[in-house]
C-alpha positions in Angstrom: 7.0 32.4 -48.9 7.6 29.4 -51.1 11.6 27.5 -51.1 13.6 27.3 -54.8 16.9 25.5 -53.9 20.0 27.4 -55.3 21.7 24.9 -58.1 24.9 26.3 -57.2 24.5 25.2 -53.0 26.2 22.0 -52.1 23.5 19.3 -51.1 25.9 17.4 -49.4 27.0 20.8 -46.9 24.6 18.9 -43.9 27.1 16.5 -43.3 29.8 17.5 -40.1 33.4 18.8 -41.1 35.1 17.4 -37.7 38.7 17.7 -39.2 40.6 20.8 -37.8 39.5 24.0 -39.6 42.6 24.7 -40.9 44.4 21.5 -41.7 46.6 21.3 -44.6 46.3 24.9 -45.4 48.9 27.0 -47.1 49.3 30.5 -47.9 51.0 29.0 -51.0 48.0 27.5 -51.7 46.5 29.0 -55.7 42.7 28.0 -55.1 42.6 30.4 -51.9 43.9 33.3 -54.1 41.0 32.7 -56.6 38.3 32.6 -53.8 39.6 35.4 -52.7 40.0 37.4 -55.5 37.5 36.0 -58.3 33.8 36.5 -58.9 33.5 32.9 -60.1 32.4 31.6 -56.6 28.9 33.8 -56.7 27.9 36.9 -57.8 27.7 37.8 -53.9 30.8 36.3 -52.2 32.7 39.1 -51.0 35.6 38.8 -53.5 37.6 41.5 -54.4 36.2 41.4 -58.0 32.4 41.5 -57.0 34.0 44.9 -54.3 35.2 46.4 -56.8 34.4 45.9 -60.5 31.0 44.9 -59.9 29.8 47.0 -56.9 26.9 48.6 -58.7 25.1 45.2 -58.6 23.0 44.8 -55.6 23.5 47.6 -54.2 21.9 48.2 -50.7 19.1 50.7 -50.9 19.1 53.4 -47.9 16.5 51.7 -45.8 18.7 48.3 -46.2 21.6 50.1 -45.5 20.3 52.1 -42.3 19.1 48.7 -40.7 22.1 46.2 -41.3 23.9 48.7 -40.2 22.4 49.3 -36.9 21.7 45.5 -36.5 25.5 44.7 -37.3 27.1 47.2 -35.0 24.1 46.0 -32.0 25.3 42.4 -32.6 28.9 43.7 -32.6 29.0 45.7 -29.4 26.8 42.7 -27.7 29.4 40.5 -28.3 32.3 42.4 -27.6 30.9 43.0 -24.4 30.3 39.1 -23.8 34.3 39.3 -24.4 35.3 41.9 -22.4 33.9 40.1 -19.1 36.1 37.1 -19.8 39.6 37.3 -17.9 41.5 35.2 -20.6 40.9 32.6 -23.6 37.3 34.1 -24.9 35.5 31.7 -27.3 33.2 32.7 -29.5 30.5 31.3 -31.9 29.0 32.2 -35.1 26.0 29.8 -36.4 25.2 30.3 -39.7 28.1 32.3 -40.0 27.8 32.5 -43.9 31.0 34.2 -45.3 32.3 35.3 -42.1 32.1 38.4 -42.2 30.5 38.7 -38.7 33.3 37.2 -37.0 36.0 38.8 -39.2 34.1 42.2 -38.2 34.2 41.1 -34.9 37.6 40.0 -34.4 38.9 43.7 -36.0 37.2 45.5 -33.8 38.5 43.6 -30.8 41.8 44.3 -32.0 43.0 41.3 -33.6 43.9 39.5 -30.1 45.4 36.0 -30.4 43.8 35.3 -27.2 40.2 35.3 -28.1 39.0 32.0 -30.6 36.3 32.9 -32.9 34.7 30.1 -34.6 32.4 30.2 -37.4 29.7 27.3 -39.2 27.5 27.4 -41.5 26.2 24.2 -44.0 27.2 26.4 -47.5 30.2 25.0 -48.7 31.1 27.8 -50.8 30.8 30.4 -47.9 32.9 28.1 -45.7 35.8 28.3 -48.5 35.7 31.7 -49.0 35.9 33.0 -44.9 39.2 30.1 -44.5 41.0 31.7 -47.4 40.3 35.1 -45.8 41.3 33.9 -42.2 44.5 31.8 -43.3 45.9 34.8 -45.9 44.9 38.0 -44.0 47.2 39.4 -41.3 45.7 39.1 -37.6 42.8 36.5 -38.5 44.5 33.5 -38.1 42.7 33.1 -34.3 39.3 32.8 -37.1 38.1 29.1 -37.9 35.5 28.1 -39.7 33.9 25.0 -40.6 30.7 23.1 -41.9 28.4 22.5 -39.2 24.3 21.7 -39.0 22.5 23.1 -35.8 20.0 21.0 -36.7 22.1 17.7 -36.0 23.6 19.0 -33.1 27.1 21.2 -33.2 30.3 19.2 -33.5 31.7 21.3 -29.9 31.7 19.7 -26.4 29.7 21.5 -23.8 30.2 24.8 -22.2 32.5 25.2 -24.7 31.5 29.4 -25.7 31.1 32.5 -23.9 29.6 34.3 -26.8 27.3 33.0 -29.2 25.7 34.1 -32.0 22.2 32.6 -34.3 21.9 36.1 -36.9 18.4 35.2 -39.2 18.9 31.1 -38.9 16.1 30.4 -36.0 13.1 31.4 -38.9 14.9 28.5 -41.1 14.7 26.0 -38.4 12.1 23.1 -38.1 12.4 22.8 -34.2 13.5 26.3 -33.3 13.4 24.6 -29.6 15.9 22.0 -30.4 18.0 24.8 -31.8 18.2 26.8 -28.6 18.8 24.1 -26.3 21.5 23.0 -28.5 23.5 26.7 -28.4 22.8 26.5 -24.7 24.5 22.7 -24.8 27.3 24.7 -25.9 27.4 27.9 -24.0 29.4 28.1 -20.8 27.5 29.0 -17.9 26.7 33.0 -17.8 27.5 32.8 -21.5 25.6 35.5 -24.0 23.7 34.0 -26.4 22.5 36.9 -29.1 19.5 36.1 -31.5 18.2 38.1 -34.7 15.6 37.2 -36.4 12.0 38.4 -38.3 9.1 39.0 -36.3 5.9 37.5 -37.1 2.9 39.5 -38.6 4.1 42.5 -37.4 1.6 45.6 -37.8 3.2 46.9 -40.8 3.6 43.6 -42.7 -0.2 42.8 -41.9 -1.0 46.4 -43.7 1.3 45.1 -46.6 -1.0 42.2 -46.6 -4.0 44.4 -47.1 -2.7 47.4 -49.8 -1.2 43.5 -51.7 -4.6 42.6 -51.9 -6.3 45.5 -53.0 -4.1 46.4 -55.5 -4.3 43.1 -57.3 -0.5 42.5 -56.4 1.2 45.4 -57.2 2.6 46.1 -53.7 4.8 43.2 -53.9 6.1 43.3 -57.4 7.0 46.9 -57.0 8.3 46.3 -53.8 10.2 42.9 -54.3 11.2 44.2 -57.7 13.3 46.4 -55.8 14.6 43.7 -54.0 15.8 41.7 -57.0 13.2 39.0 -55.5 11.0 37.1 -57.5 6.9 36.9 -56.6 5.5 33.4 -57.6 2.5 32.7 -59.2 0.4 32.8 -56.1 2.1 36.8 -55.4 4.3 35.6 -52.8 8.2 36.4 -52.7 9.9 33.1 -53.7 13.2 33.0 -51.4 16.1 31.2 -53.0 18.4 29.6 -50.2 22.1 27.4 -51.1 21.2 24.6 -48.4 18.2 24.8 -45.6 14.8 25.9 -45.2 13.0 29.1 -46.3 11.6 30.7 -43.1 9.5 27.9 -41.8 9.6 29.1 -38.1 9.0 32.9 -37.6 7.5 33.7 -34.5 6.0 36.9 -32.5 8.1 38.9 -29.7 6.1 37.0 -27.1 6.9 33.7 -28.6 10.3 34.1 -28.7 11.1 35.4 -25.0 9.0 32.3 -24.1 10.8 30.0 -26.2 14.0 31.3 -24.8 12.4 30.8 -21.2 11.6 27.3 -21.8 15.1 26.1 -22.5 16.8 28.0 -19.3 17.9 31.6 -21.4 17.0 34.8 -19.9 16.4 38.1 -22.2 19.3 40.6 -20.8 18.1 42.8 -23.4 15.9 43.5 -26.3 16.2 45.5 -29.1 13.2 45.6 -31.5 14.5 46.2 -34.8 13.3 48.1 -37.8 9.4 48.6 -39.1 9.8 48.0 -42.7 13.1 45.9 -44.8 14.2 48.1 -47.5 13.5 48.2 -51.0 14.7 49.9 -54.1 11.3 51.3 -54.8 11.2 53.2 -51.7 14.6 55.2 -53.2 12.6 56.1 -56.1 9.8 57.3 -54.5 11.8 60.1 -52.4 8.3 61.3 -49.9 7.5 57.5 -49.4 11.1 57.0 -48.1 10.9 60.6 -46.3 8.0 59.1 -44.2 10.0 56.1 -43.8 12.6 57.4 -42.0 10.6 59.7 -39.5 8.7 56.4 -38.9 12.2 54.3 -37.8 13.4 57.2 -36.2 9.8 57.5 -33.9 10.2 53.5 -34.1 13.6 53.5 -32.4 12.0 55.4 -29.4 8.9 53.8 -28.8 10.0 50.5 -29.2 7.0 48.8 -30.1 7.2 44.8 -30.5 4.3 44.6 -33.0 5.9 47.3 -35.2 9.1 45.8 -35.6 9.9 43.6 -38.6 12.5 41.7 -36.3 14.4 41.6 -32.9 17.8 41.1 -31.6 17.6 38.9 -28.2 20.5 39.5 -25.5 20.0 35.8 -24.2 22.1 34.7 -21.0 22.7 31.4 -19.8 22.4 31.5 -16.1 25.6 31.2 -14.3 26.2 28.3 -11.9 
């Protein structure tokens, strides 16, 4: 995949935020309101405008929908777990938390307890905004901070700081995907869970993509990433617009990963290897292809194949002492 920088990211989002998440904030304050409630942000901040008078853009296609939605509620209940084992005070973290909605997800479901700090960073200005507004004006969320913050220059949080932890489709973006884990276990508290989504490498289904690309001149990929509202360069590969970051410079195999995850003192708890193909609108048009689709997930989800999957969650723990 080639990298197009968004015009509307902030280039300056690397640099740390180490001011308390939520000084000087007001629930008086006007420029929350419009973050909240205006499309003018971006086209996909969560705003009540883009909910509600513009839900039919981007609409998730069924195979989209099927897998965030059983890789959310995974990531969720792995989490809430981590949680649960912790007598009193639970910490949480959420790296590349983008607009929060992982954390604000999370914290609902827990049942809005003061108790339990979630923290949330990412290096998009924008996204950062938009989850503060939501945590500082929404009943029950006020235990939610969130804050700029760049893995890559190491995480502005003391050590053993977390009992949960969470890196959801960041680790592909990273340059030294080792220097990323060892810095989430810096901040982990011994027999903290540390839980890891990302793409697989060359899985079998993506190397058959390869193939039916080629022979068909390139008409797998347009169709397909068509459907996806992505755009195929001139060389027929998907160009991936990110705010701030990397494109996915980093993807690795199953193998890979459990090995990387070894070499930095994390041990896989659990695996779950996710779904064989990402969705596309195309597949919603073509009713038999998405038929065969779904009775390949649903065989998928039993045998549990790494080299079918197109990604994996990783239930990491950090040994206790």
């Amino acid at each position: 995949m080639k990298h197009r920088c968004d015009l509307e990211g902030d280039r300056s989002a690397g640099q740390l935020d180490n001011s308390p998440p939520d000084l000087g904030r007001s629930k008086d304050n006007p420029e929350d309101v419009r973050i909240l409630l205006n499309r003018e942000l971006a086209p996909k901040t969560p705003s009540l405008e883009n909910r509600v008078a513009y839900q039919w853009e981007g609409q998730l296609d069924n195979l989209s929908f099927r897998n965030s939605r059983q890789r959310d509620d995974c990531i969720r209940l792995w989490l809430a777990d981590a949680v649960s084992k912790v007598a009193e005070g639970a910490a949480v973290l959420d790296v590349g938390c983008a607009y929060g909605n992982l954390l604000l997800m999370l914290n609902a479901a827990l049942g809005k307890r003061e108790n339990v700090r979630l923290v949330g960073v990412d290096l998009y200005q924008g996204s950062i905004d938009y989850a503060r507004a939501f945590a500082t004006h929404v009943e029950g969320f006020q235990n939610c901070h969130f804050q700029l913050g760049d893995l890559s220059k190491g995480l502005p949080f003391e050590a053993q700081s977390f009992d949960a932890i969470s890196l959801c489709d960041v680790l592909e973006h990273m340059d030294h995907p080792n220097a990323s884990l060892k810095e989430l276990a810096r901040v982990a508290k011994p027999g903290a869970t540390i839980v890891i989504s990302t793409p697989l490498r060359d899985s079998l289904f993506k190397k058959l993509a390869r193939w039916a690309n080629l022979l068909t001149g390139g008409m797998v990929y347009r169709a397909y990433y068509r459907g996806k509202d992505t755009e195929v360069g001139y060389d027929g590969e998907p160009v991936m617009i990110t705010k701030v970051g990397n494109d996915h410079v980093s993807e690795m195999n199953y193998r890979e990963l459990v090995d990387l995850a070894g070499s930095v003192g994390l041990n896989v708890e659990e695996a779950k290897i996710m779904s064989v193909m990402s969705g596309s609108r195309w597949f919603d048009q073509h009713p038999i292809v998405l038929s065969a689709l779904f009775l390949l997930e649903a065989i998928h989800d039993i045998l549990q194949f790494p080299s079918w999957g197109h990604s994996v969650l990783l239930r990491l723990k950090k040994p206790a002492l």
